[in-house]
Phi, psi and omega in degrees: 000309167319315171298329185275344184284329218260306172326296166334280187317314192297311184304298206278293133352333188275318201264015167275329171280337165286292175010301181266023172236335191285298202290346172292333188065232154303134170264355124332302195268143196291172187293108186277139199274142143329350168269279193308356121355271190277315196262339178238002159219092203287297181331300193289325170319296206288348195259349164304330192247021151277294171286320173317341200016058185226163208221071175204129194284302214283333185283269180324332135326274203308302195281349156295312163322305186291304179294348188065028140122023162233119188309353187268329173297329187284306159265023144303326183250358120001280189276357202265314182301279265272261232303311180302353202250149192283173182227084174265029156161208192247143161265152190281153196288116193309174197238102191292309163334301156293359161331117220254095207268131162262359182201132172188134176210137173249122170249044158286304214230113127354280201245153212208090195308149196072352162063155180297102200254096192308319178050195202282127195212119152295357189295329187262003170276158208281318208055023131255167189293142149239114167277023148272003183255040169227000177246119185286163206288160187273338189184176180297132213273179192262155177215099192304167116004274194317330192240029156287162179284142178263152196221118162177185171250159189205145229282183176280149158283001187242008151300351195283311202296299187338319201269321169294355160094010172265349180259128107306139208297162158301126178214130186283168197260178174321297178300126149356165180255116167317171203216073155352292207298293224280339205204118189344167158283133166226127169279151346301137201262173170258182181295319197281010163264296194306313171319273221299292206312344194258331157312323174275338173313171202272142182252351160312304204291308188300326100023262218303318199277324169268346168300294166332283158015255169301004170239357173143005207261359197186172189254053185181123217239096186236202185253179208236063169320312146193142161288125176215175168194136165166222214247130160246156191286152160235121198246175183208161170231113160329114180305309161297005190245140162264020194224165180263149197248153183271119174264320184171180177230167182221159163286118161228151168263079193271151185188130196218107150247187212207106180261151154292129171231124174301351160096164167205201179300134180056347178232146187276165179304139181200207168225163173221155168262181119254143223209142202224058176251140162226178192278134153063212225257097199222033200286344176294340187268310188294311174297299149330342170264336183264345185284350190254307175309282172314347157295311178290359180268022181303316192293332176319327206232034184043021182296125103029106177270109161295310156246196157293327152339277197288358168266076181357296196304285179335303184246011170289287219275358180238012174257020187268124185288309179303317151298313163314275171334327185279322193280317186315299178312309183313317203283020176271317133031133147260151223219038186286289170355289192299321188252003170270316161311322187294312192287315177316348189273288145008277180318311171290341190273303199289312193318308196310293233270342176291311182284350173277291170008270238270298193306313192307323202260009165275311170306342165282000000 
């Protein structure tokens, strides 16, 4: 047995090393550093350090690197650092509203104080390769007047409905808001655990569940009330302080949509929302989180639950990627014990059924 450990150990040490020869690659070809990373490939930083739930570029960069590019690993080992880190309190909740937006767009209302602000976007591209990104740049690119990004704030769009009285406002509850990292998940969740979880969630599953959704699988089919993206102040209080200090600010992604609900008992035809935020530049994510938030809010408004959208259970305990992996992963594992039982049973089982056979066919 000291022998097959020892054996092991050696294997397990081998592959670490090829691992770190796979992920450096060609040594011909230059290295690639973690800034470069973090500034040109931004998308996969922000959504690491969404599910990862830790708000730091250069540590998601390094761990995209460390993973070779698979994001799911990356925040796997993301949240594994997150878990190592002290905890001196809570910050106070930020303010979207205030938000220095580099991108906001609606697709309710046309014309908008503050105007449509397209910002860096894929939506209006072609999706062809431009194989001129496959030649490096001669310099730095130039950036015009016309095509800076505008940075400022602008009212919400969904006040407009709140103040005719067709929205009902968001209103928090008495008690602090529960904490997912610190205290088990339980069911039936309040919203504000059903928020973090679908924040911290896969964004592929949440993807596939609003899609489900909007095709019938659920009751919600809604409009993109607004869309945002840019920079909020983060402010925290000191114990030893009676004012909140300014720390610092992070890129968030806000998405707020606007379902029609036709009212029932005691309540009149109105509209209801879903609400969507992640870390950094994340809108497939946000926007997918508020269609699955308002879909798991049926029983709030008595809807017929249809679909996998609307089944808490269903979608709380399966959208965390790190978990979902691990458990997925493990049966890569060995696992000889468990199938040296299965096949004896299996085996004892085909015996039974040849010999009731063989008795069966001497009585005839």
């Amino acid at each position: 047995m000291y022998v097959a450990v020892k054996g092991g150990e050696r294997a397990i040490k081998n592959a670490h090393a090829l691992l770190a020869e796979k992920r450096r690659g060609d040594t011909a070809v230059s290295e690639v550093g973690v800034d470069q990373i973090r500034e040109q490939l931004s998308l996969a930083v922000d959504r690491v350090m969404a599910e990862g739930s830790l708000y730091d570029r250069d540590l998601a960069a390094l761990a995209v690197k460390q993973a070779r590019g698979d994001l799911v690993e990356a925040i796997f080992l993301l949240r594994a650092y997150r878990t190592t880190l002290p905890r001196f309190g809570s910050s106070q909740p930020v303010d979207t509203a205030q938000m220095q937006v580099r991108r906001r767009i609606s697709a309710t209302y046309k014309d908008v104080p503050g105007g449509q602000l397209l910002g860096p976007t894929f939506d209006y591209t072609h999706r062809l390769l431009d194989t001129n990104l496959a030649m490096p740049a001669e310099g730095p690119a130039e950036t015009s007047a016309e095509t800076a990004s505008f940075t400022g704030t602008c009212p919400k769009v969904l006040s407009f409905l709140e103040k005719e009285g067709l929205l009902p406002p968001e209103e928090g509850g008495d008690s602090p808001p529960g904490d997912l990292t610190r205290q088990p998940l339980e069911l039936p969740a309040g919203r504000d655990i059903r928020l973090q979880n679908l924040a911290r969630a896969d964004e592929g599953l949440l993807l596939a569940l609003a899609y489900s959704s909007q095709r019938g699988f659920g009751a919600t089919h809604p409009f993109v009330g607004e869309l945002r993206m840019g920079e909020v102040e983060v402010f925290f209080t000191p114990e030893e302080l009676a004012f909140p200090v300014l720390v610092g600010e992070v890129t968030l992604t806000e998405c707020e949509s606007v379902n029609q609900f036709t009212g029932g008992k005691d309540r009149p035809a109105s509209f209801t929302r879903g609400y969507g935020l992640a870390f950094g530049e994340n809108e497939r994510k946000a926007l997918s989180m508020a269609i699955v938030d308002r879909a798991l809010r049926s029983g709030d408004f008595d809807e017929e639950v249809r679909g996998p959208a609307q089944n808490e259970e269903f979608v709380l305990y399966h959208s965390d990627n790190v978990e979902a992996s691990g458990f997925v992963q493990h049966i890569k594992l060995p696992h000889y014990v468990d199938f040296q039982a299965d096949l004896a049973l299996v085996r004892a089982l085909r015996a039974r059924t040849d010999k009731e056979r063989g008795n069966a066919a001497s009585d005839e």
